[in-house]
N, C-alpha and C positions, 0 to 999 in steps of 0.2 A: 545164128543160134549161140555160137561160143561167146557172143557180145551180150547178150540177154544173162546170159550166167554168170559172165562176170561183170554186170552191175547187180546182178538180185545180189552177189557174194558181200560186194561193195557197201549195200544200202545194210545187209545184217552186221558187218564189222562196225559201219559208222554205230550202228545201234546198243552195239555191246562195249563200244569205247565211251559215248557218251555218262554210262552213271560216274564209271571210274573219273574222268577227266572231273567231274563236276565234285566228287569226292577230293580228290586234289585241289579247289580252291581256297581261299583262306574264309572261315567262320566270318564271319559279316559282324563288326562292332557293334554292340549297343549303349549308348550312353544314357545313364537317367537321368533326366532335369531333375536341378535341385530346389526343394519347397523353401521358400521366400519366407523366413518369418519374421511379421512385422516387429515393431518396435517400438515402447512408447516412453514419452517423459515421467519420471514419478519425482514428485514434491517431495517425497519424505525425505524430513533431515532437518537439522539446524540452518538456520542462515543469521546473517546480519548484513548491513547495506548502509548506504546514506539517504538520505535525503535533502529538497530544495522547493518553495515554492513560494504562495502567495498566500498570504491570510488578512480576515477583517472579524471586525468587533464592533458590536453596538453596545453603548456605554448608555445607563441612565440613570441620572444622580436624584435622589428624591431627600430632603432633607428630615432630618428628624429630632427628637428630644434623646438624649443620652440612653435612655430605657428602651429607645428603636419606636417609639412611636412615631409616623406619620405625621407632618406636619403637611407641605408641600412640594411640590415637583420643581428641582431645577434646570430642569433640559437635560437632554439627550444629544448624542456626538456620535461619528461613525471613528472608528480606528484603521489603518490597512498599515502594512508592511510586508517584510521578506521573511522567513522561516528557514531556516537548517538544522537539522541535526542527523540523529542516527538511529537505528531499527537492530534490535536481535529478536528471535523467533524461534518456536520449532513448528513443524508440520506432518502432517501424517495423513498419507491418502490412502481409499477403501476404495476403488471401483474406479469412479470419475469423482468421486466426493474426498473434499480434502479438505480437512480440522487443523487449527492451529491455532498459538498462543501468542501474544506478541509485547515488547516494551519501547517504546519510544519516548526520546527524549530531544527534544527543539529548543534551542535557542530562537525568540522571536522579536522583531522591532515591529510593533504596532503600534502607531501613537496616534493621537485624534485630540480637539479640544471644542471646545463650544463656553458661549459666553455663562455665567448666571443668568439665571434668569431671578432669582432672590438678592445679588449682590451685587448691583450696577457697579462696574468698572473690576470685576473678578472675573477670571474666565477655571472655568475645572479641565485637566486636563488625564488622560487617561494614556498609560502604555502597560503593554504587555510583554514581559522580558524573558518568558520562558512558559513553555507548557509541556507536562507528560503524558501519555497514554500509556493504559493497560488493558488491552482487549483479548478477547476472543475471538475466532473467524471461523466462517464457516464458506466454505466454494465449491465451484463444480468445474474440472479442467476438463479442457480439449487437448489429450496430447501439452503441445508447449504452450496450452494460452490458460490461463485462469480468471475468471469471476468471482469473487468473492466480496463479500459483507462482512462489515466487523462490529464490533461493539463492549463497551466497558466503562471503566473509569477515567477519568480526567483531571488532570490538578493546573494549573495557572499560577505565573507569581506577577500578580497585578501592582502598580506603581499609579497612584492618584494626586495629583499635584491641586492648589488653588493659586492660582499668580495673579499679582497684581501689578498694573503698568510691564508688563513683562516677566516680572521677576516672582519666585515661587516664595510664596508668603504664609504655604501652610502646608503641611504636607503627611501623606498616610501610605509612606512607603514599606515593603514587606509584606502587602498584602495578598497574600497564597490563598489559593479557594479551591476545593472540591467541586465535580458534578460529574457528569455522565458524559457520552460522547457514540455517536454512530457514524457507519463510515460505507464509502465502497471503493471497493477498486479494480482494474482488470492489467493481469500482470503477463508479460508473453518471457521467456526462453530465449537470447538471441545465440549464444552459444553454451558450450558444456557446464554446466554450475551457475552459470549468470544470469540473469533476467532483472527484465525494467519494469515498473509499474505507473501506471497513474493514480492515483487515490484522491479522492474527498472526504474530510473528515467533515461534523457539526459536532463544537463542543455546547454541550449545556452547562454556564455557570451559573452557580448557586448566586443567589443573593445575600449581600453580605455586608453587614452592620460596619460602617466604616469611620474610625474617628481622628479630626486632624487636626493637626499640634500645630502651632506657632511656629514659624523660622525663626525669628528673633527672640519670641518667649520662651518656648517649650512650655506651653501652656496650651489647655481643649480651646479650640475655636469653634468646635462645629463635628458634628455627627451626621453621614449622608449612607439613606441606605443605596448602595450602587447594587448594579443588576444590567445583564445581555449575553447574548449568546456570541461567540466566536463562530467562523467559518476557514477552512485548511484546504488547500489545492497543492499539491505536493507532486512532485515525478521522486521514482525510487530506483535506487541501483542494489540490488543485490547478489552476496553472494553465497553458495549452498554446498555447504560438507555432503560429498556424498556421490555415489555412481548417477551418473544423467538418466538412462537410460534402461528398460529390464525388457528380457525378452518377451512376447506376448504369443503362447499358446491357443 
């Protein structure tokens, strides 16, 4: 009996020690995860860059009377060479959609020739020493990647030579021309400020009333209206005033 009462004593002490004991341990930590907010690239801002590629030109010389009349076709010639220059811009994104202005300016060596086809033993020869653009653009980014379209004006400073036995025996250099020009390009972010682009340009040049002097004279030998479009494949290095990065709520 005295052993039954002192365990019932036992089992009520352990009962009345346990809240205390558990009151005495330490509050249990809780830590909050913290909310991840993402992050995305914004275009907005100035840039400027260079550029490098590859360009071509089809040349068509069509002869004429002084007044631009139409006489006959002298043949057609393909031009290619290299292109450099350089790019300033600004940009401004709304969403995923991104506007911007841009000016470019290329030094270019396209050259090409083809025989007459009106002056047995003359060949016309065509280069192209330089082209601008001034366009508009309109894209739509992903984060660091861009799409964009572009479009505007375009000016050329065209160089038309006639040689004979090799040697240039008439010539209508200085020859600048207006037209238009469309383009596209898709540009990626590799680091902070920086991105590359590829682009394609098509320039539309005007047709344009061409008249060429003597080398030995300096006298009119001939009036040709020339006419063709340029083609631009360019890579672009840019770089952008401005924070990389905003945070996205």
């Amino acid at each position: 009996m005295k052993r039954f009462w002192l365990g019932a004593i036992g089992l009520v002490a352990l009962g009345l020690a346990a809240p205390a004991v558990a009151a005495d341990l330490p509050a249990q930590a809780y830590t909050k995860t913290p909310v991840m907010i993402p992050v995305v690239y914004d275009w907005t801002g100035w840039y400027s860059g260079i550029n490098g590629g590859w360009g071509t030109e089809n040349r068509c010389f069509d002869s004429t009377t002084a007044a631009g009349a139409f006489i006959a076709s002298d043949g057609c010639h393909g031009t290619s060479g290299g292109v450099a220059g350089g790019q300033i811009g600004y940009r401004w994104q709304t969403g995923g959609w991104v506007f911007g202005l841009e000016a470019q300016g290329d030094w270019a060596g396209l050259t090409g020739s083809s025989a007459s086809l009106l002056t047995p033993g003359t060949t016309d020869r065509s280069r192209m020493d330089a082209f601008g653009l001034f366009t508009g653009q309109v894209g739509y980014a992903w984060n660091t990647a861009l799409l964009y379209a572009k479009g505007g004006a375009a000016v050329v400073a065209d160089r038309n030579d006639m040689l004979t036995a090799g040697v240039v025996s008439a010539t209508a250099s200085g020859d600048n021309r207006w037209g238009g020009t469309i383009g596209a390009g898709l540009e990626f972010s590799f680091a902070p400020n920086w991105s590359a682009a590829v682009e394609y340009d098509h320039l539309f040049i005007a047709n344009g009333l061409t008249s060429f002097t003597s080398t030995a004279t300096g006298t009119l030998v001939g009036s040709d209206r020339i006419h063709g479009d340029a083609d631009m494949v360019t890579a672009r290095i840019n770089y952008r005033w401005g924070g990389p990065v905003i945070s996205k709520y």
